[in-house]
C-alpha positions as CSV (number, residue, x, y, z in Angstrom):
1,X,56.5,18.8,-12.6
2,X,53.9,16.5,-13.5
3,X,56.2,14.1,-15.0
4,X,59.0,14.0,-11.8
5,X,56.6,13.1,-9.4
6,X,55.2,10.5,-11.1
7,X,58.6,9.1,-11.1
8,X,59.4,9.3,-7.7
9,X,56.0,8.0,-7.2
10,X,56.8,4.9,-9.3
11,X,60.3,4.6,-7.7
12,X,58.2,4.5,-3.9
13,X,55.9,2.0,-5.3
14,X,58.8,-0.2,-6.1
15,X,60.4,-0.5,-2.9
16,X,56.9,-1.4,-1.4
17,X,56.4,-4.1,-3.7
18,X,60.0,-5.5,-3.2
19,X,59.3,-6.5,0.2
20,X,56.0,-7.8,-0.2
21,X,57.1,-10.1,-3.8
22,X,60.0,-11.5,-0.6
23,X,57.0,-12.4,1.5
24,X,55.0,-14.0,-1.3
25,X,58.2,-16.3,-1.6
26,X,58.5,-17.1,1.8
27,X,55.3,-18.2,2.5
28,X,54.8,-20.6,-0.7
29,X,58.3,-21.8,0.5
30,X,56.8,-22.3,3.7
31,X,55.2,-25.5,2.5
32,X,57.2,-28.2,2.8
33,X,54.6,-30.2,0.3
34,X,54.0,-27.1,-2.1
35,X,57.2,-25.7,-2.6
36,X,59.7,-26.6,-4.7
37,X,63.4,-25.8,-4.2
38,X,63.2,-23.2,-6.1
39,X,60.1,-21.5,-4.6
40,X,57.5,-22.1,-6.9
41,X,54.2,-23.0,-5.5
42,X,52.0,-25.3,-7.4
43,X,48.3,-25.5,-6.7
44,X,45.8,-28.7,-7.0
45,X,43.8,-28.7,-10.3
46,X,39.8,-29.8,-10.6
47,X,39.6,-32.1,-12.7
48,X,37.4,-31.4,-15.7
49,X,33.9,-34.2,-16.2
50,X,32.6,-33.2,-19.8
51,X,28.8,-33.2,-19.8
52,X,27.2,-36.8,-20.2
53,X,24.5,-39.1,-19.1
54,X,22.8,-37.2,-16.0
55,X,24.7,-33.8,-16.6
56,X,22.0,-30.9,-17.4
57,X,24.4,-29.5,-19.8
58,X,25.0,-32.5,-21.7
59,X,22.0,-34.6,-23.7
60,X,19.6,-32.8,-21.5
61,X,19.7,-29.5,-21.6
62,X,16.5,-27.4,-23.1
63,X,16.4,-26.8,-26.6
64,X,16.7,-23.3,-28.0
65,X,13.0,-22.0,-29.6
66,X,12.7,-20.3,-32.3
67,X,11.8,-17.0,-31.0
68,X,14.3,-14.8,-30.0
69,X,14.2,-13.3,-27.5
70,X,11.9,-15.9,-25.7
71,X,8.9,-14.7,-24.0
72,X,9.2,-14.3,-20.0
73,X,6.8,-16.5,-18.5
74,X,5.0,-15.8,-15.2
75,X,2.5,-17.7,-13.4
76,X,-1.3,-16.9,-13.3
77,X,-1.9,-15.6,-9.5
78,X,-4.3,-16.5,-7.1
79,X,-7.5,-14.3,-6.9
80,X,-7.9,-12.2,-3.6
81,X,-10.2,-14.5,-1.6
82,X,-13.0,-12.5,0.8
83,X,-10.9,-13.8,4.1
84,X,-7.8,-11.9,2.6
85,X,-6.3,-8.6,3.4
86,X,-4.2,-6.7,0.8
87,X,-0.8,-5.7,2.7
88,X,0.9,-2.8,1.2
89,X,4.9,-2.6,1.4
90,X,6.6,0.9,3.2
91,X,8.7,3.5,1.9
92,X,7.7,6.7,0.5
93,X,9.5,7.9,-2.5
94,X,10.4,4.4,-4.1
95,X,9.6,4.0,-7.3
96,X,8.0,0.7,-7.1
97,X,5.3,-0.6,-4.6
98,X,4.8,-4.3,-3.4
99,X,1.5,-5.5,-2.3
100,X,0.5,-8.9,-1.9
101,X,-2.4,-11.1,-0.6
102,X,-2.2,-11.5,3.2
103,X,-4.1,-14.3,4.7
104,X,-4.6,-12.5,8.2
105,X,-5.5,-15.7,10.3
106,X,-2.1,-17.6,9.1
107,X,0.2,-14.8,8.3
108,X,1.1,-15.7,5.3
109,X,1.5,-13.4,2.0
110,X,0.2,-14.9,-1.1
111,X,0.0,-13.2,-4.6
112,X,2.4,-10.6,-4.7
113,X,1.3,-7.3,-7.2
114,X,4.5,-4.5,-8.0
115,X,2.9,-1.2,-8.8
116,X,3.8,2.6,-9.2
117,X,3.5,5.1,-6.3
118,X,0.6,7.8,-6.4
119,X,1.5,11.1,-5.9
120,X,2.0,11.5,-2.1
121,X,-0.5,8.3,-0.5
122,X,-0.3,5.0,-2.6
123,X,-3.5,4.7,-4.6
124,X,-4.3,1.0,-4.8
125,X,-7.6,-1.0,-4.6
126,X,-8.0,-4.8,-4.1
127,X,-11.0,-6.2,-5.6
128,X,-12.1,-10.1,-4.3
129,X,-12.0,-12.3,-7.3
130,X,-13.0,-15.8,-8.2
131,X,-10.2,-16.4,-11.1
132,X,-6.5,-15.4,-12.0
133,X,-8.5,-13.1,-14.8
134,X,-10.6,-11.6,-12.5
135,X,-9.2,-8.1,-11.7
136,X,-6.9,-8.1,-8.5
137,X,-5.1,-4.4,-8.0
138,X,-5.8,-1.5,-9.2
139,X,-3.3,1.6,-8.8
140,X,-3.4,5.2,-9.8
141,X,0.7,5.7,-10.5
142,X,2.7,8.0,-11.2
143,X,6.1,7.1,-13.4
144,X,8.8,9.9,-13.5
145,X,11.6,8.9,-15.6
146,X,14.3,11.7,-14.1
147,X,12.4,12.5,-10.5
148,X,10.9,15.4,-10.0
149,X,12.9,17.3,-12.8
150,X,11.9,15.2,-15.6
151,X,8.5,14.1,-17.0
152,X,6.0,11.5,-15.6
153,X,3.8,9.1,-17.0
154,X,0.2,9.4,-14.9
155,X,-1.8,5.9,-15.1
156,X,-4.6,3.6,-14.1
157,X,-3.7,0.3,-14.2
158,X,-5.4,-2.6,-13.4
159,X,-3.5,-5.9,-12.5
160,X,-4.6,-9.6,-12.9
161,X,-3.6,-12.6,-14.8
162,X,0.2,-12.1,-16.5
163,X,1.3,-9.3,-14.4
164,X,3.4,-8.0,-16.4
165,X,0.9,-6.8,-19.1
166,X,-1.6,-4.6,-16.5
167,X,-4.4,-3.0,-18.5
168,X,-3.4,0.7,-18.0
169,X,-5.0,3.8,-19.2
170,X,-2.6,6.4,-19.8
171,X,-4.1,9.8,-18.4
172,X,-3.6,13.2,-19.9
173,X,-0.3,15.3,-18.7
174,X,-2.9,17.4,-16.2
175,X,-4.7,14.8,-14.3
176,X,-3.2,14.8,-10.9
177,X,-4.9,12.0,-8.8
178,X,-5.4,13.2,-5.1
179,X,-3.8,10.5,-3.5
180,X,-6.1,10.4,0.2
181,X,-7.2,7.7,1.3
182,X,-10.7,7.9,0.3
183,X,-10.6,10.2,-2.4
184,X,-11.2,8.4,-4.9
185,X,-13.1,4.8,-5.6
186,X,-13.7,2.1,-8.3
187,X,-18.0,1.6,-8.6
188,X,-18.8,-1.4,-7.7
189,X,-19.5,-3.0,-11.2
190,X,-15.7,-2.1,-11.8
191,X,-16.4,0.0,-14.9
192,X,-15.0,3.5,-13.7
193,X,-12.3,4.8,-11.3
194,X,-13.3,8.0,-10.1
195,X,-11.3,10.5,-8.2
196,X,-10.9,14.1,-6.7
197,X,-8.1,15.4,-9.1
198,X,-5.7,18.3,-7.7
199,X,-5.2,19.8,-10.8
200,X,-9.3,20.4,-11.6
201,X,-10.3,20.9,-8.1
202,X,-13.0,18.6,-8.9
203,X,-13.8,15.2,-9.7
204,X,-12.3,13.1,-12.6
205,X,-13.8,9.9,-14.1
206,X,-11.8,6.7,-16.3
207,X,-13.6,4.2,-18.0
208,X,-11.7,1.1,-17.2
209,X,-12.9,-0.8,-20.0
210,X,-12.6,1.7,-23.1
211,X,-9.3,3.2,-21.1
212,X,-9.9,6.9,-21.5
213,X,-11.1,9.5,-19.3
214,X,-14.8,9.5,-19.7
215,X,-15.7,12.8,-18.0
216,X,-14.7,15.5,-15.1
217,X,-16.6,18.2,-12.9
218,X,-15.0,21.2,-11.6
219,X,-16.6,21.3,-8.2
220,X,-14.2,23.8,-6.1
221,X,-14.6,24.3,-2.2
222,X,-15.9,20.6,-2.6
223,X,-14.5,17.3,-1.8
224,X,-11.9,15.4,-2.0
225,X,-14.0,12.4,-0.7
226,X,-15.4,10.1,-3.0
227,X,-18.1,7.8,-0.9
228,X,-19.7,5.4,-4.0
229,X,-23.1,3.7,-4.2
230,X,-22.9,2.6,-7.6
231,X,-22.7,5.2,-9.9
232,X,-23.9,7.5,-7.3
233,X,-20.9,9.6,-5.8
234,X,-21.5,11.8,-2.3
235,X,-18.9,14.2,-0.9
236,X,-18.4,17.5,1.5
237,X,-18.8,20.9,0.4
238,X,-17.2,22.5,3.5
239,X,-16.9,25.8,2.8
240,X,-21.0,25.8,2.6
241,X,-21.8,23.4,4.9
242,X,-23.5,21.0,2.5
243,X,-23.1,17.6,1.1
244,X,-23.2,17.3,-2.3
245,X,-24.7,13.9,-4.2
246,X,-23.0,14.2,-7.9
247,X,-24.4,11.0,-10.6
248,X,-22.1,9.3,-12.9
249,X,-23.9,7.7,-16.6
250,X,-23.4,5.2,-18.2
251,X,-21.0,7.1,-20.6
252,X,-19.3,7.8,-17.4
253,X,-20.0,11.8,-17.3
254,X,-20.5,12.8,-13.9
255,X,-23.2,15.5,-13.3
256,X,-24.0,17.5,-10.1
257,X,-27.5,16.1,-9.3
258,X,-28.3,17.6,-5.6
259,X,-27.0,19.8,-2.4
260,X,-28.3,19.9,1.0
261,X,-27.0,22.2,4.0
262,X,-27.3,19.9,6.4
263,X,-23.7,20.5,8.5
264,X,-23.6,22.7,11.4
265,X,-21.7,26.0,11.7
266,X,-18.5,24.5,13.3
267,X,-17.9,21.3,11.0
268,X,-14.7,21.0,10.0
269,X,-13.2,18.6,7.3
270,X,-10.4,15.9,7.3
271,X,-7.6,14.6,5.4
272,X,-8.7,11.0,5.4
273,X,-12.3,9.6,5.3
274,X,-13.5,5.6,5.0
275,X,-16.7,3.8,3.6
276,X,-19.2,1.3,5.0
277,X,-20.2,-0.3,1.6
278,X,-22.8,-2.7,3.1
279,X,-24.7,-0.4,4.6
280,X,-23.8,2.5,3.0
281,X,-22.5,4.6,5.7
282,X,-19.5,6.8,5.9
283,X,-17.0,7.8,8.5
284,X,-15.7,11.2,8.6
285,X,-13.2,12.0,11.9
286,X,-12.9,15.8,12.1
287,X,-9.9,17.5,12.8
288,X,-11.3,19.2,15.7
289,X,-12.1,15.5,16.5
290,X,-16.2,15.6,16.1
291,X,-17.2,12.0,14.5
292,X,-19.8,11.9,11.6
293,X,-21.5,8.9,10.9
294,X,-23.3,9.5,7.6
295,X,-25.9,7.5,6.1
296,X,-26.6,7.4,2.1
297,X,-28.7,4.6,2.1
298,X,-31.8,6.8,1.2
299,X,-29.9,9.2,-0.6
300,X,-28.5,12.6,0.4
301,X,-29.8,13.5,3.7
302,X,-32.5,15.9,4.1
303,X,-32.2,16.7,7.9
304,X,-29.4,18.1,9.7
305,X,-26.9,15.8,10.6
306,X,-24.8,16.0,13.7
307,X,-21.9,14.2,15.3
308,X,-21.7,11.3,17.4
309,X,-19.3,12.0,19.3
310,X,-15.9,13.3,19.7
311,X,-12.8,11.2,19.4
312,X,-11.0,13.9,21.5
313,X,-8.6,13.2,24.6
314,X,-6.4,14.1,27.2
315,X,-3.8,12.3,26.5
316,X,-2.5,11.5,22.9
317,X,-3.6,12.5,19.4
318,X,-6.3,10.4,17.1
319,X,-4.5,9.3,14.0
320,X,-6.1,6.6,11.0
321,X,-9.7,5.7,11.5
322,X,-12.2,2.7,9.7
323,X,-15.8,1.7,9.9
324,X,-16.4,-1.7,8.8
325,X,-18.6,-2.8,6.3
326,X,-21.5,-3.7,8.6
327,X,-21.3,-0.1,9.4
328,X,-21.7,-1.1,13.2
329,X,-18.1,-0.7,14.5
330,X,-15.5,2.4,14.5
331,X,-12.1,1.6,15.5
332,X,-9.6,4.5,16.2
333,X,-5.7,5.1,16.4
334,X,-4.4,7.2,18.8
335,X,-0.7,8.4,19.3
336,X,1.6,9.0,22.3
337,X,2.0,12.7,21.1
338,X,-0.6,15.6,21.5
339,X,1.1,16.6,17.9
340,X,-0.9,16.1,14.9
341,X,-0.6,12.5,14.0
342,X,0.5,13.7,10.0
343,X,3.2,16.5,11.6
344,X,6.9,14.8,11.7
345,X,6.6,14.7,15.6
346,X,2.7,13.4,15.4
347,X,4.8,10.2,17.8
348,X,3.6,6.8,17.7
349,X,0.4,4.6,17.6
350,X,-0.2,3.4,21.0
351,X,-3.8,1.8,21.0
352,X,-7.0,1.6,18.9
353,X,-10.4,2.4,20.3
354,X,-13.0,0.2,19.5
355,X,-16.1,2.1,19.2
356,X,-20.2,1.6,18.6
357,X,-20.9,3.6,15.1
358,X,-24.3,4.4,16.7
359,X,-23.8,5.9,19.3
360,X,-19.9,5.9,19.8
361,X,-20.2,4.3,23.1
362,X,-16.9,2.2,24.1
363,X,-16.7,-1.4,23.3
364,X,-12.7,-1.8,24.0
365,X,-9.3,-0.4,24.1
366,X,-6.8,-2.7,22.1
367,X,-3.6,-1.6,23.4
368,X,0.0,-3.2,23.5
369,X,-1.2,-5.9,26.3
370,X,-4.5,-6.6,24.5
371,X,-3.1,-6.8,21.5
372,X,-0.2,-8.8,22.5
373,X,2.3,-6.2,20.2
374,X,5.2,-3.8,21.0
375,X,4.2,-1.6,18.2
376,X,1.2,-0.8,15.7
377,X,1.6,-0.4,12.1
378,X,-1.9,-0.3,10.1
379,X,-5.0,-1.6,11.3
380,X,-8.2,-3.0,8.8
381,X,-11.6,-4.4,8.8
382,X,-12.0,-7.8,7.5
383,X,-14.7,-8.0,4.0
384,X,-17.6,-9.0,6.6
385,X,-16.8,-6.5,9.0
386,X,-16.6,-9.3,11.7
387,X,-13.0,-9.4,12.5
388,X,-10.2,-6.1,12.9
389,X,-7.6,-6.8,12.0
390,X,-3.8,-4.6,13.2
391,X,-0.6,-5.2,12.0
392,X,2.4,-4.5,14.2
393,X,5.5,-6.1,16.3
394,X,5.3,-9.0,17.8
395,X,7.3,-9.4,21.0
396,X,10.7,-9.3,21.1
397,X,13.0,-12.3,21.2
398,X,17.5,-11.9,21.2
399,X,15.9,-8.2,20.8
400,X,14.3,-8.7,17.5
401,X,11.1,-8.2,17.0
402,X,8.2,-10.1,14.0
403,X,6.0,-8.2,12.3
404,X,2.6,-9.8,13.7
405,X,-1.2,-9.6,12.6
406,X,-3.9,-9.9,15.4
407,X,-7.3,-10.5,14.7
408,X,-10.0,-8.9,17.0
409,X,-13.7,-9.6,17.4
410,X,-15.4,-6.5,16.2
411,X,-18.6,-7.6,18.0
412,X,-16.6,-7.4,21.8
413,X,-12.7,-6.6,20.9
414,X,-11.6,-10.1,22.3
415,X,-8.4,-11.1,20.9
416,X,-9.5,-14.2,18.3
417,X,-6.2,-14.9,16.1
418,X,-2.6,-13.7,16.0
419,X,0.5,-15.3,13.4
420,X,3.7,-13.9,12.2
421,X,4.0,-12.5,9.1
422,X,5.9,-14.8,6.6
423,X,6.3,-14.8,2.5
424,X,6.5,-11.0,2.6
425,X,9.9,-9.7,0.6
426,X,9.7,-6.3,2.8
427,X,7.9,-5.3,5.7
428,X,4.2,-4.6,5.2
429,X,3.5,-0.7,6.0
430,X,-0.5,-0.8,5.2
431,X,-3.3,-3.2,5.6
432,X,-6.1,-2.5,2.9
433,X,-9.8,-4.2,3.1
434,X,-10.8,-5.5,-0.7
435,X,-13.9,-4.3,-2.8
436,X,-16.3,-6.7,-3.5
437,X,-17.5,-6.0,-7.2
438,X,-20.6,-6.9,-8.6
């Protein structure tokens, strides 16, 4: 049967190609200066130049080293200047990540970084640097050869210089990194990444320099914030209403050191939590939308601490939140949806309230007219704390729309800069402000 139908499909395939070898013929005879009388078509011919003077391929061409295979060359980057913003590429479940130096008054991307993706958030740190050795990124990835099915690879690694050769510390199968923003931190003399680790339920320390983990701390119904003053590490314990202060030596070995009950009855935690470092103050938004404002520049607090206010309204939902360095502004996100900003219907980012972290009194609303956008993406405090800065769409023109980064005063929320975004290879999804180290 097989063997029958394959002829009468051969015989059909033959009487199909008759008619179309007849057309073939008929056009090339179609040219009067082509076609001969017979039907043949000829075709013009390139003439061949053999390499010589001027030809790259000829006398010129680069000489073969002697190593094989050559080494790949790449050029030393710029550092992250303290006027830069690091601008984080979208797209959750890639397997790569690009983030690159954004000047946020021109627009334009610099130094461009390509690093694994954390676990659910990305978990990368910019650090302002003064030479290509200086370190640039740093990125808790995750490396899964065969998805979710096969084994990963779990690493810190710390870019700068040749790019390709990031100094990574390989961390054991059970470290899971909790990827929050603002669960875990580098200290500020760059020597260990710390973080709230998922698979401990506690806190997990890496010596950057001697690339090992240095030390953990099982703290459970504690955390996963990591606010760092040097080696001095403060978090929420919400289940008793305390903060905790835990101290990291110089071996790296964090210890608990102090507790205080200083939360009232009803606080409730967040996903998401930011850090002043000039001032040492950190931002906690609530999900019952109460705003803490807490101050670690005398250590753990001793008195009860209370909120300044809640980010609550009638309309919309709060989303991503930031104090700035200066710990003297809040700025807010809020969504056209009374859905919870993380839930698949949370909706869309509509404005950013500009808030006093005193007293959280308004300074300004930065919606779409103020802000001069169709749509926010990310928002960020500049290194001084002087200038917010919010990526989004520029206004549309032929019905295409820019990606756009406006600059805001953070004294009075006046509109100071705004450029399109150019020398980016995909959109940006996330503006990040960079550490300064020690």
């Amino acid at each position: 049967m097989k063997i029958e139908r394959t002829k009468r499909l051969s015989r059909s395939a033959a009487v199909v190609a008759a008619p179309l070898a007849a057309a073939l013929v008929l056009t090339g005879c179609s040219s009067d200066d082509d076609a001969s009388s017979s039907g043949e078509v000829t075709y013009p011919t390139v003439p061949v130049i053999p390499p010589g003077e001027g030809i790259s391929l000829g006398h010129d061409d680069q000489e073969i080293g002697d190593t094989i295979p050559e080494p790949v060359h790449v050029g030393s980057i710029d550092p992250i200047k303290p006027t830069d913003l690091l601008a984080v590429a979208g797209g959750f479940g890639k397997l790569e990540l690009g983030v690159n130096a954004l000047d946020p008054v021109t627009g334009v991307a610099g130094s461009r970084f390509v690093v694994g993706p954390g676990i659910w958030d990305p978990v990368i740190h910019g650090f302002v640097g003064e030479t290509p050795e200086d370190p640039a990124v740093l990125a808790a990835e995750v490396w899964r050869p065969r998805g979710s099915r096969g084994a990963a690879d779990f690493t810190v690694s710390t870019y700068s210089g040749t790019l390709l050769e990031p100094s990574e510390v390989l961390l054991p199968d059970y470290a899971r990194v909790h990827s929050r923003p603002g669960s875990n931190a580098v200290t500020s003399d760059g020597k260990f990444f710390v973080t709230w680790d998922d698979g401990l339920y506690g806190v997990r320390v890496v010596d950057l320099e001697a690339k090992k983990e240095s030390g953990s701390l099982q703290l459970i119904g504690c955390g996963p914030f990591t606010w760092l003053d040097g080696h001095e590490l403060y978090s929420v314990c919400e289940e008793n209403r305390e903060l905790i202060q835990i101290s990291i030596d110089d071996a790296g070995v964090p210890t608990e050191t102090k507790r205080s009950k200083v939360l009232p009855d009803d606080f409730v935690s967040a996903r998401e939590v930011t850090w002043a470092a000039d001032t040492k103050k950190a931002l906690l938004l609530s999900a019952n939308g109460d705003v803490y404002v807490f101050d670690f520049s005398n250590g753990l607090p001793e008195t009860a601490v209370t909120p300044i206010g809640n980010a609550g309204q009638d309309g919309g939902r709060f989303a991503e939140n930031a104090i700035n360095n200066t710990g003297d502004r809040i700025a807010i996100e809020y969504t056209d949806s009374v859905v919870h900003p993380h839930s698949a219907r949370g909706g869309d980012v509509v404005k950013i309230e500009l808030r006093d972290a005193s007293n959280f009194a308004p300074i300004k609303t930065l919606d779409f007219a103020a802000l001069g956008l169709t749509g926010i993406t990310s928002m960020a405090y500049s290194v001084d704390g002087k200038t917010l800065y919010v990526l989004g769409s520029g206004p549309e023109v032929d019905g295409e729309s820019k990606q756009t980064v406006v600059g805001v005063s953070s004294a009075t929320g006046d509109k100071v800069s705004s450029a399109e975004i150019t020398g980016n290879v995909d959109d940006f999804a996330t503006l990040l402000t960079p550490q300064v180290l020690e």
